[in-house]
C-alpha positions in Angstrom: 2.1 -22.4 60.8 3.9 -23.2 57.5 1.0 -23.6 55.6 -0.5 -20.5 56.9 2.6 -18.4 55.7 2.6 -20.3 52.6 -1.2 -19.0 51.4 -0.8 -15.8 52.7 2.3 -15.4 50.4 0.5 -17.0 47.3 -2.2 -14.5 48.1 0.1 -11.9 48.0 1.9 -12.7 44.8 -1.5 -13.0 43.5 -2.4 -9.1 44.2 1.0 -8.0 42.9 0.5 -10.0 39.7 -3.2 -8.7 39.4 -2.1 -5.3 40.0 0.2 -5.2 37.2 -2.4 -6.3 34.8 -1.6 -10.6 34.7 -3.6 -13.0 36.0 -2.5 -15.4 38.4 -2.6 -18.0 36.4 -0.5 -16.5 33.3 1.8 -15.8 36.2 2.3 -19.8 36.4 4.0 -19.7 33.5 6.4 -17.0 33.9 5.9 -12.8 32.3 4.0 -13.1 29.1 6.4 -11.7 26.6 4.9 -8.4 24.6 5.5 -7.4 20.5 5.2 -3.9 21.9 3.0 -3.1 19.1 0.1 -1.2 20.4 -2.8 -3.3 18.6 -6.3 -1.6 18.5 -9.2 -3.3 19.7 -11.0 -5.6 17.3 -14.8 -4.5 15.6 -17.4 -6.5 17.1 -18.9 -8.4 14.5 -22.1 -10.5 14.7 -22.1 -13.7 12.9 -24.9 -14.5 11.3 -27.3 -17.4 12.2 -28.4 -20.5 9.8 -27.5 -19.1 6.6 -27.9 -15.1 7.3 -24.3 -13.5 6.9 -21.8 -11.7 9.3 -23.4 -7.9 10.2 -20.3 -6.5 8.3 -21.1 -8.2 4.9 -21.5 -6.4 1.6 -25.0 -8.0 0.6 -24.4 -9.4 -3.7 -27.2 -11.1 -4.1 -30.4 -12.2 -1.5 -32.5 -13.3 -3.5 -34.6 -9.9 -4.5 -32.8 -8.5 -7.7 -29.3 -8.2 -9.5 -28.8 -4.5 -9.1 -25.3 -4.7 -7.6 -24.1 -6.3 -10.9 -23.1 -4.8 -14.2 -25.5 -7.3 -16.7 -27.6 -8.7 -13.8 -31.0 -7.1 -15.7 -29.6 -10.4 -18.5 -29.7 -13.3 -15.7 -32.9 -14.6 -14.7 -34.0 -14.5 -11.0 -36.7 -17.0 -9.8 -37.9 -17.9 -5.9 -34.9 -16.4 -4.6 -31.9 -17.4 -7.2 -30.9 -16.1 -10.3 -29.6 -18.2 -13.2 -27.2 -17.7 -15.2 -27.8 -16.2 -19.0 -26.6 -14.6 -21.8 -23.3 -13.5 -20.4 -21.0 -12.7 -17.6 -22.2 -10.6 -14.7 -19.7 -8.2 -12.5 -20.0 -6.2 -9.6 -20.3 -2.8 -9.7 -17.9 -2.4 -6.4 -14.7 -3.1 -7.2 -12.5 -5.3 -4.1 -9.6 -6.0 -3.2 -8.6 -8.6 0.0 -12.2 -10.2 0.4 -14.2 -13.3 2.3 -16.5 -14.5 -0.5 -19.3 -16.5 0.2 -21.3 -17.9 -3.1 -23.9 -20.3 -3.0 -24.3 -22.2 -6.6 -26.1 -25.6 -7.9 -26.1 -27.2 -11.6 -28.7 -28.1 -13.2 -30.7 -31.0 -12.0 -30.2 -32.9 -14.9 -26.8 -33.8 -15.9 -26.0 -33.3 -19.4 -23.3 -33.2 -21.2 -19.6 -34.0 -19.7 -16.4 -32.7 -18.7 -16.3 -28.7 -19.0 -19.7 -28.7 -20.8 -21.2 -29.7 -17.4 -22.5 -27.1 -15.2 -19.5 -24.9 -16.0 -19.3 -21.6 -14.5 -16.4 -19.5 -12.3 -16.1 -17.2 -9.8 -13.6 -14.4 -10.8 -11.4 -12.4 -8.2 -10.4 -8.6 -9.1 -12.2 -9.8 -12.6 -9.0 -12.3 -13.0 -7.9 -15.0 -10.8 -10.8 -18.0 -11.9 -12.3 -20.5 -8.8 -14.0 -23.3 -11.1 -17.4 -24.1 -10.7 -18.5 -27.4 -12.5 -20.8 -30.4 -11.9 -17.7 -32.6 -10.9 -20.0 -35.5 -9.5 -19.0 -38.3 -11.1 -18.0 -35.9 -14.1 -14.1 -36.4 -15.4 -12.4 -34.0 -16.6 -8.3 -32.4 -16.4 -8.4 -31.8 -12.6 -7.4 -28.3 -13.1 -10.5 -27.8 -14.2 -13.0 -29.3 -11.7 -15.4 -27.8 -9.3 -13.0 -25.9 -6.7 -9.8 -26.2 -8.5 -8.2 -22.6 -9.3 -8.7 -22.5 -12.7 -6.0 -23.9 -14.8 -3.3 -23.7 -11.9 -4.3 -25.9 -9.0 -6.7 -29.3 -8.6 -8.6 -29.2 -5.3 -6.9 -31.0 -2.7 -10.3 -33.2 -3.3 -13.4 -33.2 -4.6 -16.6 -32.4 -2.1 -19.1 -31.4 -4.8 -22.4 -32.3 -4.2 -25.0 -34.4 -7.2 -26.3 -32.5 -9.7 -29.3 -30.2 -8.5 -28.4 -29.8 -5.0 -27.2 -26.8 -3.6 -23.3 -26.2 -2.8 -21.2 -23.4 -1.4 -18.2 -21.8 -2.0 -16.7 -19.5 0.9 -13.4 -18.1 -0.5 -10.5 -16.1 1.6 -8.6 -13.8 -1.0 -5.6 -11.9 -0.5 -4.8 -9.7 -3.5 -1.0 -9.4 -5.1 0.8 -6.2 -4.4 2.4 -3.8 -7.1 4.9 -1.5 -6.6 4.9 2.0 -8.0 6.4 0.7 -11.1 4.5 -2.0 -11.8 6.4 -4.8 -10.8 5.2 -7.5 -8.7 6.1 -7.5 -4.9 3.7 -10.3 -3.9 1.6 -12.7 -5.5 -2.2 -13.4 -4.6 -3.2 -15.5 -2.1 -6.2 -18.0 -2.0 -8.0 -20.0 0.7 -11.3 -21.8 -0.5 -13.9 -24.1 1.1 -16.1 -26.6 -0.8 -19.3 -27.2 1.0 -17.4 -27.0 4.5 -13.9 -28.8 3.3 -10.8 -27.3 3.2 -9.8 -27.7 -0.5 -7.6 -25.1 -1.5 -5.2 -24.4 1.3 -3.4 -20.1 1.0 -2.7 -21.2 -2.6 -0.2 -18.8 -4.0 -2.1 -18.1 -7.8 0.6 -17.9 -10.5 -1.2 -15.3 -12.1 -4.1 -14.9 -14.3 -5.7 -18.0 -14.8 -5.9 -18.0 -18.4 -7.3 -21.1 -20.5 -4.6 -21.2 -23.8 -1.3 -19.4 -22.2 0.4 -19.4 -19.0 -0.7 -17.1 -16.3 1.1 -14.2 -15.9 0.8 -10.7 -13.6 0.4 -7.1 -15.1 -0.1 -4.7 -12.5 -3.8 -4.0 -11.7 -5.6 -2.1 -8.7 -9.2 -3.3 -6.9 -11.7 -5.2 -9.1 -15.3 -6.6 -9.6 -16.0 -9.9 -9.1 -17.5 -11.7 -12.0 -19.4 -14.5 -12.2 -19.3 -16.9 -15.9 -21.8 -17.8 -18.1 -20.7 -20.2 -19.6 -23.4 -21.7 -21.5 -25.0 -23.9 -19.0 -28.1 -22.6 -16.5 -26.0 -22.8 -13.4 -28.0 -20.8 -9.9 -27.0 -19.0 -7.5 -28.3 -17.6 -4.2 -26.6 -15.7 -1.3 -23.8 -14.3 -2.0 -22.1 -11.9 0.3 -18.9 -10.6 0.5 -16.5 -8.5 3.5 -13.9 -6.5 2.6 -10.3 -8.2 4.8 -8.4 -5.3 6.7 -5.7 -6.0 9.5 -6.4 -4.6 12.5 -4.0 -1.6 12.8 -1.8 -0.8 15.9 -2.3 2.7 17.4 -1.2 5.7 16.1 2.4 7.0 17.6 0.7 9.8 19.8 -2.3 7.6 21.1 0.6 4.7 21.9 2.7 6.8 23.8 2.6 5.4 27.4 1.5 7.3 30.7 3.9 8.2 33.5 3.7 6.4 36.5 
């Protein structure tokens, strides 16, 4: 009789709890507690499959031509990859916050050491430097290897690939932040994965990452992304990029809540 009492008053609680929009077994661990910001609901996204990119990505570079790059008619494109000539390529967009995704190899055959192997960059807002080198058995100041932040920060370690073989770069970039008179209010922020590893973790960049002075802020709005020549004949292939924006809460008016 006591058991039958028991269920029925589990079942019970259960509606009451449903009714208000909990499930039963949130319920189990007491009122879930609420920010009271009214959040909007997430964009669907479709990630891509194999290598394709996220339905939301701002294409670079597939493989078919250069045309989203200031200078990309002065890099050489070949079976799907351009190479690096000449000079320094930059988007004709201009970003801000961004998910980068680059894909890059150096040449097959290692020559040379240090910096003057397979050195290129990858360049935030046209500024803020992620190395690319041919640091396989290469040695050179660690600042300066394949991943570190040019300058400012070694890689927490070094997951580059042998010369020839293709690597990737996927880099999560939160731009610094200016008030109205120029001065700085928050510094950039920058996430980057080597071939899959984790190597620089929300590294806050110091500033410009400059080669001969220190790195330093002046106040600066969006900005292309620019890959280096140079000097060597480093490839690329696939790069995509998608533009980081919060999810916003509700507008005051929509938020307002119903009467019961």
């Amino acid at each position: 009789m006591n058991r039958i009492h028991l269920c029925s008053t589990r079942h019970l609680v259960g509606i009451i709890v449903l009714g208000l929009g909990v499930s039963a077994s949130d319920a189990a661990f007491g009122q879930r507690w609420i920010s009271g910001i009214p959040w909007q609901q997430p964009p669907v996204v479709e990630p891509g499959e194999d290598r394709d990119p996220p339905s939301d990505t701002i294409v670079l570079f597939d493989g078919e031509n250069l045309d989203a790059w200031d200078g990309g008619d002065q890099w050489d494109l070949r079976d799907g990859y351009a190479i690096a000539r000449n000079r320094d390529i930059r988007t004709k967009q201009h970003f801000g916050d961004v998910q980068l995704h680059v894909e890059f190899a150096s040449p097959s055959e290692a020559r040379g050491r240090g910096q003057g192997r397979g050195n290129s960059g990858v360049f935030l807002m046209d500024r803020y430097e992620v190395q690319i080198l041919d640091s396989w058995e290469n040695e050179t100041y660690f600042e300066g290897q394949a991943a570190s932040i040019y300058n400012q920060a070694p890689p927490l370690v070094n997951a580059s690939r042998p010369p020839g073989e293709w690597q990737t770069l996927d880099i999560i970039f939160t731009a610094p932040r200016f008030d109205d008179d120029g001065q700085l209010q928050s510094p950039a922020y920058v996430t980057v994965l080597h071939n899959g590893v984790l190597v620089q973790n929300h590294w806050e960049v110091q500033g410009v990452t400059h080669f001969n002075r220190p790195p330093d802020y002046r106040a600066h709005g969006p900005g292309p992304i620019r890959l280096q020549h140079h000097g060597d004949p480093v490839k690329f292939r696939n790069i995509w990029v998608r533009e980081v924006r919060q999810t916003p809460a509700v507008e005051e008016e929509e938020a307002a809540p119903t009467a019961p």
